[in-house]
TILUM-306259 format. One line per field, with one value per residue (C-alpha): x, y, z; residue in one letter; residue number from 0. Coordinates in pm, 1 decimal, m for minus. Layout:
// residues N
xx = [X, ...] .
yy = [Y, ...] .
zz = [Z, ...] .
aa = [a, ...] .
i = [NUM, ...] .
END
This chain:
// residues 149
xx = [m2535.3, m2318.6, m1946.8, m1777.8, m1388.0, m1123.2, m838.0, m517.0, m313.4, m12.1, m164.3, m295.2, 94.0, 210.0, m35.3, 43.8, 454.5, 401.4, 198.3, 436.0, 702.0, 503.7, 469.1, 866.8, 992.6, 753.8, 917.6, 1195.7, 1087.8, 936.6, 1274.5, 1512.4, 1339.9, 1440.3, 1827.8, 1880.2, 1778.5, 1733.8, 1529.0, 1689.0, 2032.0, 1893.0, 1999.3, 1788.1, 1482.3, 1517.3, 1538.7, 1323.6, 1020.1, 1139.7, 1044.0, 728.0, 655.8, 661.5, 450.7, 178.5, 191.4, 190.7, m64.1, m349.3, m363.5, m519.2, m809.0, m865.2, m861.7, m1203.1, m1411.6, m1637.7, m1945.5, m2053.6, m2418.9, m2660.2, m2711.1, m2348.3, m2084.3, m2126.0, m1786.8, m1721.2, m1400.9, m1264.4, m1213.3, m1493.5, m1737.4, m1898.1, m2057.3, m2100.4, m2275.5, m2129.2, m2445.7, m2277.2, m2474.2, m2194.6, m1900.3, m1764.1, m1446.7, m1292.4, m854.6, m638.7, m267.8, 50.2, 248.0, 607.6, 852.6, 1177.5, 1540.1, 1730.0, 1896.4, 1527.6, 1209.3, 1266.8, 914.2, 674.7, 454.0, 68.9, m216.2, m447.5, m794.4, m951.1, m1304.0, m1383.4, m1678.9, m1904.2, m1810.4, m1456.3, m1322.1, m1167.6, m1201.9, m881.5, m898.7, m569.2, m481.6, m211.7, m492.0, m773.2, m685.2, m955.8, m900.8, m1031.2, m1405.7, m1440.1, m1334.9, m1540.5, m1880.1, m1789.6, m1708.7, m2012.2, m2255.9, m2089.7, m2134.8] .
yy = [954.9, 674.5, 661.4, 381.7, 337.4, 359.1, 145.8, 331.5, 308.9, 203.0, m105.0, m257.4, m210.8, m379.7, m652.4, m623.3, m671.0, m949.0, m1166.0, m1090.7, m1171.5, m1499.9, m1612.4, m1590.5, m1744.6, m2029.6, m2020.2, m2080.0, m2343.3, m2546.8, m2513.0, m2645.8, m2938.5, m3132.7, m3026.4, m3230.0, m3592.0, m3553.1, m3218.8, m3234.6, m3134.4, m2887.6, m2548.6, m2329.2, m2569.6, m2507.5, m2136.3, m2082.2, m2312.3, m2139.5, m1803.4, m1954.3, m2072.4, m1703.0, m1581.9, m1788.3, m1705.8, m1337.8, m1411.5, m1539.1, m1213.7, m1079.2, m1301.8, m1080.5, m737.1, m599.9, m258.6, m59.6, 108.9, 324.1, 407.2, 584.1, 238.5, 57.7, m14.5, m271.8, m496.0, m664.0, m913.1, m829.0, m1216.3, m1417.3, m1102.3, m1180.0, m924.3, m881.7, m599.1, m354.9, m184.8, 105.8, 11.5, m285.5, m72.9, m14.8, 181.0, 372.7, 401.3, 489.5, 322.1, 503.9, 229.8, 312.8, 136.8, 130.7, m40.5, m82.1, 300.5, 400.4, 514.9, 532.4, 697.3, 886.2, 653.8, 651.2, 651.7, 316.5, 297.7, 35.5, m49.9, m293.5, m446.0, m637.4, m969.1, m891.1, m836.4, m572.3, m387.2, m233.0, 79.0, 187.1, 509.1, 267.4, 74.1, 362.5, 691.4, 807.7, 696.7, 1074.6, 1065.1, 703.3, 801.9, 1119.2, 937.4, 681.3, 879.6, 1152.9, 824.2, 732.3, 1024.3] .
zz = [825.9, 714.9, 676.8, 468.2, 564.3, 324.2, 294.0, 230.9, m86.7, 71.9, 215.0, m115.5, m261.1, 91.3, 0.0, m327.7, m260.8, m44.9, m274.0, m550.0, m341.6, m234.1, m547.3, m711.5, m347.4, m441.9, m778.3, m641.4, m381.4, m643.4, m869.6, m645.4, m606.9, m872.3, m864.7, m589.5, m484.8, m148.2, m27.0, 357.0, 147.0, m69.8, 54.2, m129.5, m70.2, 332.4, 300.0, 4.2, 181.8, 585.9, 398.4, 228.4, 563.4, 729.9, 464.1, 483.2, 833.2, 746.0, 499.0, 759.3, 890.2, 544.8, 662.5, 932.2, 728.0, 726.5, 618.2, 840.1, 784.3, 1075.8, 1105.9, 1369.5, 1485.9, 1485.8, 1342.9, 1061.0, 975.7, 712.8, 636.5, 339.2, 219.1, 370.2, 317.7, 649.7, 822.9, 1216.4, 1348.5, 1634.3, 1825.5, 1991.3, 2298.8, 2319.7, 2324.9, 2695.9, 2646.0, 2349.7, 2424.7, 2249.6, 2168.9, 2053.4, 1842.8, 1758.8, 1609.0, 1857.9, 1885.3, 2204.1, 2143.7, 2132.4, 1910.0, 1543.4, 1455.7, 1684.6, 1534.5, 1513.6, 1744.4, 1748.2, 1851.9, 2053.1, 2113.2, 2412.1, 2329.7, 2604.6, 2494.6, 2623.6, 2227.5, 2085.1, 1733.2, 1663.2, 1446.3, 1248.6, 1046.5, 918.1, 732.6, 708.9, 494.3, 647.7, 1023.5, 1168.3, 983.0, 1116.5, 1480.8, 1472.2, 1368.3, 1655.2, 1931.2, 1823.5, 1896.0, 2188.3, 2357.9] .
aa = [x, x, x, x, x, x, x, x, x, x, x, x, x, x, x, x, x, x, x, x, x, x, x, x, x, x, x, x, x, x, x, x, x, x, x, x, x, x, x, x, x, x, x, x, x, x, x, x, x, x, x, x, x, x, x, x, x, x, x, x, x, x, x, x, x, x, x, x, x, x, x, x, x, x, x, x, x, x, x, x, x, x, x, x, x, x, x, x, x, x, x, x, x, x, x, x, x, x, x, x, x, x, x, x, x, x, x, x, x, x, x, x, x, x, x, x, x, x, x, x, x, x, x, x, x, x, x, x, x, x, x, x, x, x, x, x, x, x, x, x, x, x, x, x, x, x, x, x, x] .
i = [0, 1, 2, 3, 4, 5, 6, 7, 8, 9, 10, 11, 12, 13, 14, 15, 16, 17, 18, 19, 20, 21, 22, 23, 24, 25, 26, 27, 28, 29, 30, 31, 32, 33, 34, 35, 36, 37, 38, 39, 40, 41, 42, 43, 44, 45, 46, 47, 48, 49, 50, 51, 52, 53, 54, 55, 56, 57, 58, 59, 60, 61, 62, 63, 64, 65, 66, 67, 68, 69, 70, 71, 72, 73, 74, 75, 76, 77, 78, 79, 80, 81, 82, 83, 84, 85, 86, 87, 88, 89, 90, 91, 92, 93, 94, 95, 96, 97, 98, 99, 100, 101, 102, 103, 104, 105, 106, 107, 108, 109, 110, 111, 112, 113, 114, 115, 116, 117, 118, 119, 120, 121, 122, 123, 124, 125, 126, 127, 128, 129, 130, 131, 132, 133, 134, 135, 136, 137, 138, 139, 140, 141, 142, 143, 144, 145, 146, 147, 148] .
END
């Protein structure tokens, strides 16, 4: 039996948004250059290339966004950009917890949030497994933990 994740709709229109967004910031950026002699007095140059800044930062985690295939063997991953692949035996998996993440402001939770699941692997890593990425999170948790037991 082999399951194949799925990546939820919602993130491709996140990832979507933010390139979109990316790319008419840079617009801007690259705009307000030539208004102004000096770029250390260019107002919308500092904010425009401070925001540029945080999304290229945001954007290197899109590097790390990766598909699973679970088979009877392991878990097979493979990043999304690079199309690497590293394979997971599931005799290298030492614990299976699970994480409650919630978003929260000092008068308290906003959500109740989602459950995360983390694999400790033997090389003291850890595969994080989302429903906020997978749509279907519960078929890839129920092959896992069925091998695993």
């Amino acid at each position: 039996m082999e399951v194949k994740s799925k990546f939820r709709k919602l993130f491709w229109v996140r990832t979507g948004i933010g390139f979109l967004v990316f790319i008419i910031i840079l617009n801007i950026c690259l705009s307000s250059i030539s208004q102004y002699s000096q770029l250390s007095k260019n107002p919308i140059f500092i904010v425009s290339f401070l925001f540029l800044l945080f999304c290229l930062i945001a954007a290197l985690t899109l590097l790390e966004t990766f598909k699973l295939i679970i088979t009877d063997q392991g878990i097979i991953k493979i990043f999304i950009i690079s199309g690497r692949k590293k394979e997971i035996p599931f005799s290298s998996i030492i614990n299976l917890k699970n994480q409650k993440v919630r978003m929260q402001t000092r008068a308290g939770h906003l959500t109740d949030g989602y459950t995360l699941s983390i694999l400790t692997l033997n090389n003291n890593s850890d595969l994080k497994i989302s429903p906020d990425i997978f749509s279907n999170y519960n078929e890839i948790m129920t092959a896992i933990k069925s091998k695993l037991e």
